[in-house]
C-alpha positions in Angstrom: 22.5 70.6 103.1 24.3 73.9 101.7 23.1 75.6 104.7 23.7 73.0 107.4 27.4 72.9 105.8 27.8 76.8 105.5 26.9 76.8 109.5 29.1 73.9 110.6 31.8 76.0 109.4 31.0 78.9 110.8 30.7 77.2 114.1 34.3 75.8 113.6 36.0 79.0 112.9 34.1 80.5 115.9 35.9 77.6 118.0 38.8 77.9 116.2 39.0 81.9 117.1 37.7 81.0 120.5 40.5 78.9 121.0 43.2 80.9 119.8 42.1 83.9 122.1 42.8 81.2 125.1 46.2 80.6 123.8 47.3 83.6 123.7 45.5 84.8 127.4 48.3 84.7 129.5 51.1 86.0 127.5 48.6 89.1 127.2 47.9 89.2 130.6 51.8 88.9 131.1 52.5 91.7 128.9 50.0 93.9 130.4 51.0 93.3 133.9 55.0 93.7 133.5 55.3 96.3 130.6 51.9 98.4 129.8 50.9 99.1 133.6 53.7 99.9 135.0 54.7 102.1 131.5 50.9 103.5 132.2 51.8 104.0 136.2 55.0 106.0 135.3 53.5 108.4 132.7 50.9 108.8 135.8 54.0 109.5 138.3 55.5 111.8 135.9 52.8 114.0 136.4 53.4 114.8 140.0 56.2 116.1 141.9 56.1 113.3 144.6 58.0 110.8 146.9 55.5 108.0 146.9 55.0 108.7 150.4 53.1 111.5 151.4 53.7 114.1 148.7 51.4 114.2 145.4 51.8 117.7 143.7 50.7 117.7 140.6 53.1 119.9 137.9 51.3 118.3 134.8 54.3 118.2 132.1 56.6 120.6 134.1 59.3 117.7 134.0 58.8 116.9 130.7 59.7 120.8 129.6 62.2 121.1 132.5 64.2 118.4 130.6 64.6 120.1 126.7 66.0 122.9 128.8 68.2 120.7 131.6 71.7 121.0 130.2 72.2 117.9 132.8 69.9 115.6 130.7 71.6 117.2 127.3 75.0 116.1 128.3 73.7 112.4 129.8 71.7 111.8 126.4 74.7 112.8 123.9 77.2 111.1 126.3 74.9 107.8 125.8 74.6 108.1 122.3 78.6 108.3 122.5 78.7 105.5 124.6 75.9 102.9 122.3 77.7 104.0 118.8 81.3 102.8 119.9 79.7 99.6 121.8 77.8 98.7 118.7 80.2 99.8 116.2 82.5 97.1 118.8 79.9 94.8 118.6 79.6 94.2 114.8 83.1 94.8 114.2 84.4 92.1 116.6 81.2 89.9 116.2 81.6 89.9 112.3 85.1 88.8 112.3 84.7 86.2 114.7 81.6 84.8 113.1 83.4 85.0 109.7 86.1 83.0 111.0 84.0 80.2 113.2 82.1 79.3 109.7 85.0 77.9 108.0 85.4 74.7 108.8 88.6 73.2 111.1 88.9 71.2 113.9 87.4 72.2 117.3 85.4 74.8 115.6 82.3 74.1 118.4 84.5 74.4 121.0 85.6 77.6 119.8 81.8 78.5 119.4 81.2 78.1 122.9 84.2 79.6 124.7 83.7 82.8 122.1 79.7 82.8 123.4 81.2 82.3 127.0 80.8 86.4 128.1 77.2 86.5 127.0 76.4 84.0 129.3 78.0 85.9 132.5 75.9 88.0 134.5 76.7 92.0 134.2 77.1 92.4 137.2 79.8 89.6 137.5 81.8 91.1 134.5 81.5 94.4 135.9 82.9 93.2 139.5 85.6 90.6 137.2 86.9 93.9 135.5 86.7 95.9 138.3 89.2 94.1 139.8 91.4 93.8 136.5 91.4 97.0 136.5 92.4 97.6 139.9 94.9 100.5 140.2 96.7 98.7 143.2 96.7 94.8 142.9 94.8 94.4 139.4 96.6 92.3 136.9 95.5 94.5 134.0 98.7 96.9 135.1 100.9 94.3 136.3 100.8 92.5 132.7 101.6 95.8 131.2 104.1 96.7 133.4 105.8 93.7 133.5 106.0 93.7 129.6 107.0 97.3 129.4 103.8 99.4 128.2 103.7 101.2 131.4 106.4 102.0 134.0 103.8 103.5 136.8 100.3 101.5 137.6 97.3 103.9 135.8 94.0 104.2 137.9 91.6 102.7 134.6 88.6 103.6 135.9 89.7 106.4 138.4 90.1 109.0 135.5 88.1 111.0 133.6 90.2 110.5 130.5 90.3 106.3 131.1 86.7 105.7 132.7 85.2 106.0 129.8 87.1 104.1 127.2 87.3 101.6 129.8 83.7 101.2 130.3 83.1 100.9 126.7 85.9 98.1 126.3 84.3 96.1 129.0 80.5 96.3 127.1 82.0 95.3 124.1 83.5 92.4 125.5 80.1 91.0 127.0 77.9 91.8 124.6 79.7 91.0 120.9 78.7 87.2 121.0 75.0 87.8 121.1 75.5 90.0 117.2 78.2 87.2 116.5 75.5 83.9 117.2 73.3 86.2 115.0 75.8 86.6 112.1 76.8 83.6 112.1 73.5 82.0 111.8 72.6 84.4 108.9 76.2 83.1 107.2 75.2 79.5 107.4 71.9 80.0 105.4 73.6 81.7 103.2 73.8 78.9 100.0 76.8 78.4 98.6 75.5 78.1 95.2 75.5 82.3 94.9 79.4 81.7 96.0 79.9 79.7 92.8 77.9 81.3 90.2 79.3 85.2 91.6 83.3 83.4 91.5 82.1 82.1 87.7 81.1 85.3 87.1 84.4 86.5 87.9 83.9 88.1 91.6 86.9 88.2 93.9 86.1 87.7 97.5 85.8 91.3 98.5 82.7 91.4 95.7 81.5 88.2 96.8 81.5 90.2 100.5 79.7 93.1 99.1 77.2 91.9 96.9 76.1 87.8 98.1 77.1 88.3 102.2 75.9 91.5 102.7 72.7 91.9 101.1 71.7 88.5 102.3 72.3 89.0 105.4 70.9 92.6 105.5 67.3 91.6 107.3 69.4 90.0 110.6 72.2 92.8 110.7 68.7 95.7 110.7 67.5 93.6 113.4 70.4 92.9 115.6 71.7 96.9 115.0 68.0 97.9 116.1 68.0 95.5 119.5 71.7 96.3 120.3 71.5 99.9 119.9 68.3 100.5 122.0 69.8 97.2 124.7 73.0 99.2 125.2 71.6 103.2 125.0 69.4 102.2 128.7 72.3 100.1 129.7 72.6 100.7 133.6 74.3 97.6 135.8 77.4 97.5 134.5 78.6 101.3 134.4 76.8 101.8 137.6 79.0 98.4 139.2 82.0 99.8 137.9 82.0 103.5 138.1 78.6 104.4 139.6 79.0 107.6 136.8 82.1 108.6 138.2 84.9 110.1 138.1 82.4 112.9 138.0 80.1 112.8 135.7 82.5 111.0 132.7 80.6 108.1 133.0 76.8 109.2 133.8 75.0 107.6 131.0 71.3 109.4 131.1 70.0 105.5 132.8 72.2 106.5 136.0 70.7 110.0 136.2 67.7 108.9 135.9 67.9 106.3 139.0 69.8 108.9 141.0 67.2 111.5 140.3 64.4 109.0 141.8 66.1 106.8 144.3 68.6 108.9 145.2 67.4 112.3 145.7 63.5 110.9 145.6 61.9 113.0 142.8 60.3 109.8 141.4 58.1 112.0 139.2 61.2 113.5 137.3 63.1 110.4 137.1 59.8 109.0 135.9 59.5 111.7 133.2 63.0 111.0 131.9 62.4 107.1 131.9 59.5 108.6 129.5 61.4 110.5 127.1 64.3 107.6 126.9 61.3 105.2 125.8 60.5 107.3 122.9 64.4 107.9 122.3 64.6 104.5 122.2 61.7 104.3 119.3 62.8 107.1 117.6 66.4 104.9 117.2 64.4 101.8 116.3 62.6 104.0 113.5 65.0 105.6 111.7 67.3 102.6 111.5 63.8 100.8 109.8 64.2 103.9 107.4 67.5 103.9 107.0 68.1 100.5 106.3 64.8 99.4 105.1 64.7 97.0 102.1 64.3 98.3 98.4 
């Protein structure tokens, strides 16, 4: 009886197992036919100097040392990691506020909660055409506000200047992307109980302690999660620079993403631009790991 028991439920887990392999079939398939073949396919390309046409040279890891001595890629990379740290520094700075303020309670506070989410859920290449035109040297209402209040006396070309571009570029990322790091906040703020409020303003914490030593810590797991996907979302950000300023005025606003699509589509060296999209994947990593170092839990 034992036996016929012990093999009943062997048979059951073996269904059980069986099943769960079937469940999760096609997101498996899914994964390997959008991210590991065509991740597999451009290590492959990297490997040849070619234009997908009819020329397959293979120069083995020729781009990959060509780029540690490419001042070109050197200047796209550090300008990108210029470009992520103020964006995210924008993004928690604005999105912490904001979420601070739409968890008190008041009247209209869910309104407020969906006009404030209202730029995540534009397309980026609508906010980049929307600002473009804001921004407008000749008829954007950007200068005509700040002339017409004094700021100015002259209208400025925003995104015609080297000086401007890339300020403005940054302004306009922060603005789209801050409620996606404020939804996550403010989520981690509401689970927050208020019983650790009490017993730290008992124990005789002002607010900026209660900030330092309930908020924070407890809401350390979401802010190394959100800080790990916004940093590595914004460093291969593409569509919006390229709407706006297509890495212009010269190169003040070539993020390493739009030198990598120039060096394959525009001047067809798909196994260089291929190499490149390889080394800003394990940039990419690299950031994700030592922020899991960095801010790992005790």
């Amino acid at each position: 009886m034992a036996n016929l028991q012990s093999r009943m439920e062997k048979y059951k887990n073996k269904r059980y197992e069986k099943d769960g392999y079937l469940f999760i079939f096609p997101i498996v398939f899914m994964l390997a036919t959008l991210i590991i073949y065509p991740m597999c396919y451009g290590v492959y390309l990297s490997l040849f100097n070619t234009n997908l046409v009819n020329k397959w040279k293979f120069v083995g890891f020729k781009y990959y040392i060509e780029a540690f001595t490419n001042p070109d890629f050197y200047s796209s990379v550090l300008l990108t990691f210029k470009f992520m740290i103020l964006v995210v520094i924008g993004h928690f700075v604005v999105g912490f506020i904001l979420a601070t303020l739409l968890n008190r309670e008041f009247k209209g506070r869910t309104i407020m909660r969906v006009i404030f989410m209202l730029p995540w859920f534009f397309p980026e290449v609508v906010v980049a055409l929307l600002f473009t035109w804001i921004m407008n040297p000749m008829y954007g209402v950007l200068n005509d506000i700040l002339i017409n209040i004094g700021v100015i006396s002259s209208n400025i070309s925003w995104l015609g200047t080297k000086e401007l571009a890339f300020p403005a570029i940054v302004f306009v990322c922060i603005w789209k992307g801050y409620p996606l790091v404020m939804t996550m906040i403010l989520a981690g703020l509401q689970s927050i109980s208020k019983d650790l409020y009490e017993a730290a303003e008992i124990d005789g914490a002002g607010r900026w302690k209660q900030f330092l030593y309930v908020t924070v810590p407890s809401l350390k797991p979401i802010l190394t999660t959100v800080v790990i996907l916004d940093s590595v979302w914004w460093f291969k950000q593409y569509t919006q620079v390229f709407t706006m300023t297509a890495g212009g005025p010269g190169k003040a606003t070539t993020l390493i993403s739009l030198g990598i699509y120039k060096t394959a589509f525009t001047d067809l060296r798909f196994g260089k631009g291929a190499a490149w999209g390889i080394l800003v994947f394990f940039i990419c990593y690299l950031i994700s790991l030592v922020y899991k170092v960095v801010l790992k839990d005790e």
